[in-house]
N, CA, C and O atoms as a GROMACS GRO file, in nm:
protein
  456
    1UNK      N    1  -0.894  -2.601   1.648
    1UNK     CA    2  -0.881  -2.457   1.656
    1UNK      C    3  -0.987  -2.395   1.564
    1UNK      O    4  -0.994  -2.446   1.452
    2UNK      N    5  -1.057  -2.310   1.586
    2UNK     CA    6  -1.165  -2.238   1.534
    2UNK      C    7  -1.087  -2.140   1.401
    2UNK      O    8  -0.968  -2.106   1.401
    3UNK      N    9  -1.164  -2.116   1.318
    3UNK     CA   10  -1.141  -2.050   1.167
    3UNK      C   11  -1.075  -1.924   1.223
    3UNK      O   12  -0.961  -1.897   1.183
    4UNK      N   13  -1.143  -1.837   1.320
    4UNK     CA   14  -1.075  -1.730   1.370
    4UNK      C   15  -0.945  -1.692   1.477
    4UNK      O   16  -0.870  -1.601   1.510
    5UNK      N   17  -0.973  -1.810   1.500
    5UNK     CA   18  -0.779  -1.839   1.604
    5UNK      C   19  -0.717  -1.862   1.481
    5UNK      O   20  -0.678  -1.766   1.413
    6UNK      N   21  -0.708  -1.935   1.458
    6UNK     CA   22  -0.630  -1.959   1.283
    6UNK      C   23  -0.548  -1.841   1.273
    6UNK      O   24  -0.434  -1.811   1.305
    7UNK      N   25  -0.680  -1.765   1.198
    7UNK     CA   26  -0.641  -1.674   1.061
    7UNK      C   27  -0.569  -1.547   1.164
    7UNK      O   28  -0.485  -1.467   1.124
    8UNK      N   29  -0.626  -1.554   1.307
    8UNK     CA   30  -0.545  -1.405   1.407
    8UNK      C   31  -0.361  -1.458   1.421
    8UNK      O   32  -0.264  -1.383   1.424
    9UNK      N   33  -0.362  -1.661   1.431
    9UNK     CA   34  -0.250  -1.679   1.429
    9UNK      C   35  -0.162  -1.672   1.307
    9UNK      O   36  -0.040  -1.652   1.299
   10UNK      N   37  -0.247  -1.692   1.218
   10UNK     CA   38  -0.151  -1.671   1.109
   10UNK      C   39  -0.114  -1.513   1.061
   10UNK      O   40  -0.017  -1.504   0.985
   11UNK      N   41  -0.178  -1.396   1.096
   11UNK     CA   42  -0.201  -1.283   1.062
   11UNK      C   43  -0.063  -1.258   1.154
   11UNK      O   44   0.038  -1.236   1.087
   12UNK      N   45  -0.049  -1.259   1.273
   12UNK     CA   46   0.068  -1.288   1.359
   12UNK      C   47   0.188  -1.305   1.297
   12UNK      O   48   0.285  -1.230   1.289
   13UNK      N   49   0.167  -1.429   1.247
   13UNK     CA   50   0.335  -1.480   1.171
   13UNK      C   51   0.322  -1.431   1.031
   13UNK      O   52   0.397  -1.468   0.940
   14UNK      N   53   0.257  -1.374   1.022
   14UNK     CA   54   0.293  -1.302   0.892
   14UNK      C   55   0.346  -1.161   0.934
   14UNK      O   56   0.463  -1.155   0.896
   15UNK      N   57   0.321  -1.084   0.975
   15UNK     CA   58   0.339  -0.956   1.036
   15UNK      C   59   0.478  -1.042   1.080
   15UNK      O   60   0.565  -1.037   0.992
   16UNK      N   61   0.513  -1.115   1.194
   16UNK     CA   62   0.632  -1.134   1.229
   16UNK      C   63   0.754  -1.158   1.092
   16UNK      O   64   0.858  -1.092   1.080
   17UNK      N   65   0.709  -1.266   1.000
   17UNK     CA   66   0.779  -1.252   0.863
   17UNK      C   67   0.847  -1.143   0.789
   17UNK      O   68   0.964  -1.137   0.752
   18UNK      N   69   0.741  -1.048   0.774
   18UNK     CA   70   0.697  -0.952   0.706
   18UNK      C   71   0.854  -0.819   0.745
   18UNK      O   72   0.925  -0.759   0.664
   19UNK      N   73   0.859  -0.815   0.918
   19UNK     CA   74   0.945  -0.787   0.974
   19UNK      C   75   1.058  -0.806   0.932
   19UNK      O   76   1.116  -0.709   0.885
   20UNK      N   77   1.122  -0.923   0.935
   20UNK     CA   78   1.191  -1.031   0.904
   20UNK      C   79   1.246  -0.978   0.786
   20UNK      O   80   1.363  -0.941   0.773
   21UNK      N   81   1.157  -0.977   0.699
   21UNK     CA   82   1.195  -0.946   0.513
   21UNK      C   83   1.253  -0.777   0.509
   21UNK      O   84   1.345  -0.734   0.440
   22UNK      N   85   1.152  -0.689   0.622
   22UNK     CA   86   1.210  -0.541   0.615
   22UNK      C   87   1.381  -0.510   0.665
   22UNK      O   88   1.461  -0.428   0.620
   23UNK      N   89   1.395  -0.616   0.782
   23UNK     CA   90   1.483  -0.553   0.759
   23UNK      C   91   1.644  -0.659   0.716
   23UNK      O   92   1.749  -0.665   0.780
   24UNK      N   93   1.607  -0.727   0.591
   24UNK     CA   94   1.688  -0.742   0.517
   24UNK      C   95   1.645  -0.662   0.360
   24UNK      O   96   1.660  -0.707   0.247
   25UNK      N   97   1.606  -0.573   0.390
   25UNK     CA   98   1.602  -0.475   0.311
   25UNK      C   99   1.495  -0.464   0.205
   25UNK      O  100   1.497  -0.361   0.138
   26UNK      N  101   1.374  -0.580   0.171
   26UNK     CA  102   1.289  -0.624   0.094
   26UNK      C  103   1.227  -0.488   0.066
   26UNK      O  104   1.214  -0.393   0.143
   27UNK      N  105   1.189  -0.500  -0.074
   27UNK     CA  106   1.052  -0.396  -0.139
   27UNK      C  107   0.975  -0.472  -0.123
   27UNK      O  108   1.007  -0.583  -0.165
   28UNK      N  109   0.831  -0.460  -0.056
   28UNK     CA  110   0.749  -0.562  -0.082
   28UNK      C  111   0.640  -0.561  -0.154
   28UNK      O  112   0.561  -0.654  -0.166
   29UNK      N  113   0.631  -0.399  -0.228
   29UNK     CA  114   0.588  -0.417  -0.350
   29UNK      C  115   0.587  -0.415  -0.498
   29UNK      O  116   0.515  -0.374  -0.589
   30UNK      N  117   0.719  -0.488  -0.477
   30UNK     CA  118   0.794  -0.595  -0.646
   30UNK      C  119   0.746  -0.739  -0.603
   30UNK      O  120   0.780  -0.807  -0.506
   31UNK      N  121   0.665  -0.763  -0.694
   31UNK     CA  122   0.590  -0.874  -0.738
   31UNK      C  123   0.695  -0.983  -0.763
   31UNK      O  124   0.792  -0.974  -0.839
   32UNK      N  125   0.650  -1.125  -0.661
   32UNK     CA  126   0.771  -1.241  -0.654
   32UNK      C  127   0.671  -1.324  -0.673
   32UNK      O  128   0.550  -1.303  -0.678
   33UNK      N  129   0.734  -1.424  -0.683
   33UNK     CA  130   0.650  -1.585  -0.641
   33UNK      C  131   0.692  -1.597  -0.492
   33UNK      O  132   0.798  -1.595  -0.428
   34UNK      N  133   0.563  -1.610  -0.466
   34UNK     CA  134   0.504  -1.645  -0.294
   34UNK      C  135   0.505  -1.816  -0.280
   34UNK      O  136   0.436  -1.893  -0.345
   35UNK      N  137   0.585  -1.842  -0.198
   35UNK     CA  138   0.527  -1.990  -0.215
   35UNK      C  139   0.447  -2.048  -0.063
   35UNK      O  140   0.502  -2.034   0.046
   36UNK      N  141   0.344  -2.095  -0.075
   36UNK     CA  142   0.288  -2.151   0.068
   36UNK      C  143   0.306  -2.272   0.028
   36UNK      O  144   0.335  -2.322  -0.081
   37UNK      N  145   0.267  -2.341   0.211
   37UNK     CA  146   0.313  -2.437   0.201
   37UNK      C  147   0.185  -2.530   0.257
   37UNK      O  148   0.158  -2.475   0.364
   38UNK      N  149   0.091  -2.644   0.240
   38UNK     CA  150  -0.011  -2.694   0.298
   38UNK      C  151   0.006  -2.826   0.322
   38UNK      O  152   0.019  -2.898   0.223
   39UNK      N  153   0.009  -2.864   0.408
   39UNK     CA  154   0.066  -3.013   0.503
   39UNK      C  155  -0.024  -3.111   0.486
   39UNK      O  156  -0.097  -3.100   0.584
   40UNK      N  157  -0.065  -3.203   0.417
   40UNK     CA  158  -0.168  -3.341   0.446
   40UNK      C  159  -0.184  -3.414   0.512
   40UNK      O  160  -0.085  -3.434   0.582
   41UNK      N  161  -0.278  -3.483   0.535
   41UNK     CA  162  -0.272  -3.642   0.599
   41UNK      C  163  -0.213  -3.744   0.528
   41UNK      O  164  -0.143  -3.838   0.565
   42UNK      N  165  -0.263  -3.704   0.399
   42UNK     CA  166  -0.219  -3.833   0.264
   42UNK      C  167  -0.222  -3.806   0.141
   42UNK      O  168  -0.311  -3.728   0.108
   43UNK      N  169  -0.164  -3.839   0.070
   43UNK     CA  170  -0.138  -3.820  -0.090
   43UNK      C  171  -0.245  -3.756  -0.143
   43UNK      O  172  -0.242  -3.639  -0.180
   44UNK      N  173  -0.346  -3.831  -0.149
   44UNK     CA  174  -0.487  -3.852  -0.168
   44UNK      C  175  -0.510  -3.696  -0.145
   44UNK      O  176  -0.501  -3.611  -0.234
   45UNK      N  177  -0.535  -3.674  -0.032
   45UNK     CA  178  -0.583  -3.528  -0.022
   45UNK      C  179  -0.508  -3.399  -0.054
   45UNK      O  180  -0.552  -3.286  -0.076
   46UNK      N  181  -0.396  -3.442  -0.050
   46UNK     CA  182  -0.289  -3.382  -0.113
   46UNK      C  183  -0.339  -3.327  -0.269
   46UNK      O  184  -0.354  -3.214  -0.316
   47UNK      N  185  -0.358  -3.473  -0.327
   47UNK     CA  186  -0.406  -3.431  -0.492
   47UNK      C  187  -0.527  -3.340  -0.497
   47UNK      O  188  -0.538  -3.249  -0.580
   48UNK      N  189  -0.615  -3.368  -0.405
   48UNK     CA  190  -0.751  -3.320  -0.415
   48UNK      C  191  -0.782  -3.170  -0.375
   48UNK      O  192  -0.879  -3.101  -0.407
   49UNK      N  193  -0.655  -3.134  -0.286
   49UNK     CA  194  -0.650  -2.953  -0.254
   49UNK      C  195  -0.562  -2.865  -0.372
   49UNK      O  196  -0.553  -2.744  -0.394
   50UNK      N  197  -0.499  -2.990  -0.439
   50UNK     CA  198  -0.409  -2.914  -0.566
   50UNK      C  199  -0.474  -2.899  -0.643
   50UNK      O  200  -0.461  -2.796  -0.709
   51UNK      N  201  -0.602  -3.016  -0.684
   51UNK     CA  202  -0.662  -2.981  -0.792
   51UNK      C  203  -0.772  -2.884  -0.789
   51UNK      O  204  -0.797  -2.823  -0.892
   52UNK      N  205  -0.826  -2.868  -0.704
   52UNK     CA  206  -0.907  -2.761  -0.654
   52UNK      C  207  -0.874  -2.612  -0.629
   52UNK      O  208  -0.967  -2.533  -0.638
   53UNK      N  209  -0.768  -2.571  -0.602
   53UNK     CA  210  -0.679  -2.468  -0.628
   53UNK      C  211  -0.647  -2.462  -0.790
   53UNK      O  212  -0.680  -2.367  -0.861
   54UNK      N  213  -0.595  -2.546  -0.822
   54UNK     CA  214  -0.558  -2.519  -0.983
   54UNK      C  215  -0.719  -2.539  -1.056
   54UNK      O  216  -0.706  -2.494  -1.169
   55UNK      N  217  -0.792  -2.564  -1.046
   55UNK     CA  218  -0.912  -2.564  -1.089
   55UNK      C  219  -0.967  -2.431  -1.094
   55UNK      O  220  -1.063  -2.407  -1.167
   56UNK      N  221  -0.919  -2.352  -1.028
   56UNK     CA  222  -1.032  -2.247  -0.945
   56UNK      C  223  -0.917  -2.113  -0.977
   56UNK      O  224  -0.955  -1.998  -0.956
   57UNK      N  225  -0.794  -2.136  -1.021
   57UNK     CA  226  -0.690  -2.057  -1.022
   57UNK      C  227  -0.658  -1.953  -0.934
   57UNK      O  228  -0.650  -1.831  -0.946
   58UNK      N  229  -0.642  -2.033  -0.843
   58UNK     CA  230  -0.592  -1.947  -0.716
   58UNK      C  231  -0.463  -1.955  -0.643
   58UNK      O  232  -0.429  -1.922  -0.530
   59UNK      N  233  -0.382  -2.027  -0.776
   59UNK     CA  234  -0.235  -2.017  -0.768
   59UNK      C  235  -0.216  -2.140  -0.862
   59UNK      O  236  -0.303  -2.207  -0.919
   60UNK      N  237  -0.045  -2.157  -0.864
   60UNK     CA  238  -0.007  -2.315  -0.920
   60UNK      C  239   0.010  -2.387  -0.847
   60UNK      O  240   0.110  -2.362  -0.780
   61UNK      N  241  -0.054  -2.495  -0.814
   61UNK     CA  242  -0.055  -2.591  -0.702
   61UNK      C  243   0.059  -2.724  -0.719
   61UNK      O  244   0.039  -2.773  -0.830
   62UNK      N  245   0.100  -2.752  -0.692
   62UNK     CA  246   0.144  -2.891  -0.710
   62UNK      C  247   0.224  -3.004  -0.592
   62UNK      O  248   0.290  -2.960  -0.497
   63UNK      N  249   0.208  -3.119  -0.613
   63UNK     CA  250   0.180  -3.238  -0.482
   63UNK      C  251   0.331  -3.240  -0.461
   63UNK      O  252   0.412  -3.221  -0.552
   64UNK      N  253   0.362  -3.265  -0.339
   64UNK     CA  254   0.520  -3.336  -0.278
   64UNK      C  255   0.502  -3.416  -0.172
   64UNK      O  256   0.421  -3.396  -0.081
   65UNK      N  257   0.568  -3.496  -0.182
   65UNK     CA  258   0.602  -3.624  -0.065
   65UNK      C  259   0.688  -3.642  -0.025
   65UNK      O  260   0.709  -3.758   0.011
   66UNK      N  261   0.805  -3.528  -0.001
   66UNK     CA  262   0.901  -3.551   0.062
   66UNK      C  263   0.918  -3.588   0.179
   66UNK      O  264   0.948  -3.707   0.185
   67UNK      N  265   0.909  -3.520   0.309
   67UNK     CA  266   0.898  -3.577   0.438
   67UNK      C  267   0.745  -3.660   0.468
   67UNK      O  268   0.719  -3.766   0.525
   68UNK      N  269   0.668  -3.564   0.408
   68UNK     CA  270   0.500  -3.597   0.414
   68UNK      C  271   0.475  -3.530   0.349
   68UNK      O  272   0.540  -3.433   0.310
   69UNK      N  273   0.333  -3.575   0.310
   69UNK     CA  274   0.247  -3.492   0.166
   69UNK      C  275   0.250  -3.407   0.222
   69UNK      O  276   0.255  -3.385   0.343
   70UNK      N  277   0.244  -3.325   0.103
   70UNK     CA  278   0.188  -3.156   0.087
   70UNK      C  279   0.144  -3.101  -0.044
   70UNK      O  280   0.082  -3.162  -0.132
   71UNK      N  281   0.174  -3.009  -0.044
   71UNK     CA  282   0.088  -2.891  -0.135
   71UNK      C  283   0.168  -2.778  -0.153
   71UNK      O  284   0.196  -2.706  -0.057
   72UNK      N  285   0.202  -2.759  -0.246
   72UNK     CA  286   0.321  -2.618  -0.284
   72UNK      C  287   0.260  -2.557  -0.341
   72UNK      O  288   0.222  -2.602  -0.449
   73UNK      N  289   0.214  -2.413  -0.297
   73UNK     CA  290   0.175  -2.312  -0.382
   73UNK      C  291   0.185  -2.174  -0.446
   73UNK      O  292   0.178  -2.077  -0.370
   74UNK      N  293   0.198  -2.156  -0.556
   74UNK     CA  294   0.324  -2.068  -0.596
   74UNK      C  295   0.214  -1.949  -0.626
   74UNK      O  296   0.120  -1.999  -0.687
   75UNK      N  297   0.196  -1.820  -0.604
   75UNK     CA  298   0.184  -1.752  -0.642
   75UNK      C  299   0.238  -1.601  -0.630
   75UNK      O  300   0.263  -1.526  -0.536
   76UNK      N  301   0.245  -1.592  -0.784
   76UNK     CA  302   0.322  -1.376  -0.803
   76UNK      C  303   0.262  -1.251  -0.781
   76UNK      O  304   0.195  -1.185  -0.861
   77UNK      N  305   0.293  -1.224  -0.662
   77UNK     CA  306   0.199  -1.106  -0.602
   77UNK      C  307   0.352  -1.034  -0.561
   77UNK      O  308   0.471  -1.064  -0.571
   78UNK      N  309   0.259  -0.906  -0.500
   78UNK     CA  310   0.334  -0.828  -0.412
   78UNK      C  311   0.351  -0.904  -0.273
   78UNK      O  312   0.300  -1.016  -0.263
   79UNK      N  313   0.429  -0.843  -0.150
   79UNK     CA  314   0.395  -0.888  -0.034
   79UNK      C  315   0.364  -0.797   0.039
   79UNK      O  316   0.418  -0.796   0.149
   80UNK      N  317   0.285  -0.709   0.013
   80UNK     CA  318   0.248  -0.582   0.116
   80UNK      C  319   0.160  -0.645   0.196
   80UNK      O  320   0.087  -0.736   0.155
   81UNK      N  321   0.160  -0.601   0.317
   81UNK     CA  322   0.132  -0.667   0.397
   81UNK      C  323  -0.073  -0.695   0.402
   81UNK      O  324  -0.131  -0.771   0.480
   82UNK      N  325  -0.126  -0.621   0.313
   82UNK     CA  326  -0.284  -0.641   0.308
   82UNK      C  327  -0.314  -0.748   0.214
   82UNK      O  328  -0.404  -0.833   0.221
   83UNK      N  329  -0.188  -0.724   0.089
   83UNK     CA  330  -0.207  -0.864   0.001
   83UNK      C  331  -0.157  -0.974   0.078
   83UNK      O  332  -0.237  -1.068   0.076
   84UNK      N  333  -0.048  -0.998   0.148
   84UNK     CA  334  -0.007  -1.157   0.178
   84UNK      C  335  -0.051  -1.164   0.294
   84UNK      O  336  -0.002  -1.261   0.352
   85UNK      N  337  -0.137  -1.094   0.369
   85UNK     CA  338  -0.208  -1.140   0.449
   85UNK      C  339  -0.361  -1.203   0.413
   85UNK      O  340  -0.420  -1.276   0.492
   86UNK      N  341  -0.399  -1.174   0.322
   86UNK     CA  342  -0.523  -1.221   0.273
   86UNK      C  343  -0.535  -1.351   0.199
   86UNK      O  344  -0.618  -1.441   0.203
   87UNK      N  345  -0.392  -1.326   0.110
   87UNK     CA  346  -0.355  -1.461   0.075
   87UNK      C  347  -0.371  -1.592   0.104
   87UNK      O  348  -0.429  -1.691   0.059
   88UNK      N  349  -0.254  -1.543   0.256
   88UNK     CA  350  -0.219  -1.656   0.339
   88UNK      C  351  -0.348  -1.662   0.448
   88UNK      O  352  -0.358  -1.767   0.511
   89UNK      N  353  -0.426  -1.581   0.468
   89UNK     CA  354  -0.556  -1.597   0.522
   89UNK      C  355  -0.629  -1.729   0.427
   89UNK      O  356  -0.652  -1.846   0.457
   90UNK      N  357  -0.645  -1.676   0.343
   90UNK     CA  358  -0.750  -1.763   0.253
   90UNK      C  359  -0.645  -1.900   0.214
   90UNK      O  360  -0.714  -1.994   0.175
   91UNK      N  361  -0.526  -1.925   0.215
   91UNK     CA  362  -0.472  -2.042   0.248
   91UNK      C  363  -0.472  -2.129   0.344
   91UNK      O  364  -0.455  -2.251   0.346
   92UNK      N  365  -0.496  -2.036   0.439
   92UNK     CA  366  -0.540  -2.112   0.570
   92UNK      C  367  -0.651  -2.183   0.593
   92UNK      O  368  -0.661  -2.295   0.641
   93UNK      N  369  -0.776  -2.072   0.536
   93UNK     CA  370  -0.908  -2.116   0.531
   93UNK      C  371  -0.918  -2.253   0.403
   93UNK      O  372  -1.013  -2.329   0.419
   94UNK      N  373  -0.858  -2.271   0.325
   94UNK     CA  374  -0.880  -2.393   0.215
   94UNK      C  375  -0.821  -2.533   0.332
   94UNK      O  376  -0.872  -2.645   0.335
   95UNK      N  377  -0.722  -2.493   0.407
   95UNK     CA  378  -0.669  -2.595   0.494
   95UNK      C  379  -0.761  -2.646   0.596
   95UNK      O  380  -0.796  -2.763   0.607
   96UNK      N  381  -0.806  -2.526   0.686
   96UNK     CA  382  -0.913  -2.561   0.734
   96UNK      C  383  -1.030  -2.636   0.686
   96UNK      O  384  -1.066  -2.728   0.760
   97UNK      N  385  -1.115  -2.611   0.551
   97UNK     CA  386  -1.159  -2.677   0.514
   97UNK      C  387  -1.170  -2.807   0.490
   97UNK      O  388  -1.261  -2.885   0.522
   98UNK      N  389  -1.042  -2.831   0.414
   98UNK     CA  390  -0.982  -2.966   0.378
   98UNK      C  391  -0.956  -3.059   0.503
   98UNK      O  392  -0.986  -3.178   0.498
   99UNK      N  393  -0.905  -3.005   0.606
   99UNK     CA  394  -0.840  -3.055   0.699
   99UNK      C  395  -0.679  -3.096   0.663
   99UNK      O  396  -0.621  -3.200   0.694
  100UNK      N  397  -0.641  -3.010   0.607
  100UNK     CA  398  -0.465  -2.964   0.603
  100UNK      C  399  -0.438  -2.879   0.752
  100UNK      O  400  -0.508  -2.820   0.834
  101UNK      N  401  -0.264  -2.917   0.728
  101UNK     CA  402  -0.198  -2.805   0.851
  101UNK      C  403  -0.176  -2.676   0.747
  101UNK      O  404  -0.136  -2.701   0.633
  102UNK      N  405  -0.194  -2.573   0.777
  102UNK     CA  406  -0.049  -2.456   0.681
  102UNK      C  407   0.036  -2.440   0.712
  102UNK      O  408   0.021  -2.371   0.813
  103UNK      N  409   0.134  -2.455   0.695
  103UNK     CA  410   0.225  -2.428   0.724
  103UNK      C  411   0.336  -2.254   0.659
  103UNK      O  412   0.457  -2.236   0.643
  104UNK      N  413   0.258  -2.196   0.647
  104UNK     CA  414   0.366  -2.034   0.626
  104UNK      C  415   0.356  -2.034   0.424
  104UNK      O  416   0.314  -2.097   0.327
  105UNK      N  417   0.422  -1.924   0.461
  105UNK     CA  418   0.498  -1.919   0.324
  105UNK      C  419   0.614  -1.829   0.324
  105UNK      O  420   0.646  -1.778   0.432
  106UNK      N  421   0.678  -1.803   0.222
  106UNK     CA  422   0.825  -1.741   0.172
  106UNK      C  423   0.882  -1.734   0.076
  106UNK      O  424   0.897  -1.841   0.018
  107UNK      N  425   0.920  -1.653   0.034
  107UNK     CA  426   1.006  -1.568  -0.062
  107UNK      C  427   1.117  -1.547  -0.077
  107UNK      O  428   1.187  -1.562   0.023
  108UNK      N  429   1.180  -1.504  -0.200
  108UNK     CA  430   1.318  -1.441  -0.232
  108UNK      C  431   1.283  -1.323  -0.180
  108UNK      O  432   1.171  -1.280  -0.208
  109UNK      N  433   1.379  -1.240  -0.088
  109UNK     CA  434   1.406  -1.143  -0.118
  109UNK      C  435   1.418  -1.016  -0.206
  109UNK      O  436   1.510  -1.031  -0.287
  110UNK      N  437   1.368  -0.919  -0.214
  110UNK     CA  438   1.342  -0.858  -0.350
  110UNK      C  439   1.392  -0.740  -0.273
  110UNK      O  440   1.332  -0.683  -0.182
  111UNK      N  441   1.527  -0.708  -0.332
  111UNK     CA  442   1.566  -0.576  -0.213
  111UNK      C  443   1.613  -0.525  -0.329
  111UNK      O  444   1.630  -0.584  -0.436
  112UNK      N  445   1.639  -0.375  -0.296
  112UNK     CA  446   1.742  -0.276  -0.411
  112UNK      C  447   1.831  -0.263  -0.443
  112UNK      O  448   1.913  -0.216  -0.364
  113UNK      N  449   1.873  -0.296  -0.587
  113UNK     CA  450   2.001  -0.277  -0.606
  113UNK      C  451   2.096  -0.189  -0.586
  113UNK      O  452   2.045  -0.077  -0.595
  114UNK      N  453   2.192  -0.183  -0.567
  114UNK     CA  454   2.277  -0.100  -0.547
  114UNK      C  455   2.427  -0.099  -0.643
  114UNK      O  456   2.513  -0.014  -0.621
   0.00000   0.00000   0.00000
């Protein structure tokens, strides 16, 4: 899939998300931990997109092997929809690079108290 099918599909499921979060009532601009999620082939590369992210500080990265490697990445932003789309754009694009899947990301809820 080309860099720009990608990032139109992921721009997609984010907007669909995004939905999702409005109407369980979310502010989405109170600043949460975002977590994405980046799928491997193998450990190995696994380590090598974490450390490169945490190198470069473009979130906290760190490795899991639960079902299959991955890549957990935590970062505290807003989620308006120009920030976590750019985000998860440029998460996509490190995957692409690497040759990772992305797989999304998600949040707590950050709705108003009452």
């Amino acid at each position: 899939m080309a860099v720009v099918d990608k990032l139109m599909e992921t721009a997609a499921a984010d907007t669909d998300l995004l939905r999702k979060l409005d109407v369980q009532g979310d502010r989405f601009s109170v600043p949460r931990d975002v977590e994405f999620l980046l799928k491997a082939p193998t450990s190995d590369k696994a380590s090598i997109v974490a450390s490169f992210i945490n190198d470069h500080q473009y979130g906290l990265a760190t490795t899991q092997d639960l079902e299959s490697p991955s890549v957990l990445v935590v970062v505290h932003m807003p989620i308006e929809q120009h920030a976590i789309q750019s985000v998860s754009g440029f998460m996509a694009c490190i995957c692409e690079l690497f040759g990772l899947d992305y797989d999304g990301w998600g949040c707590v809820v950050q709705a108003a108290r009452t």
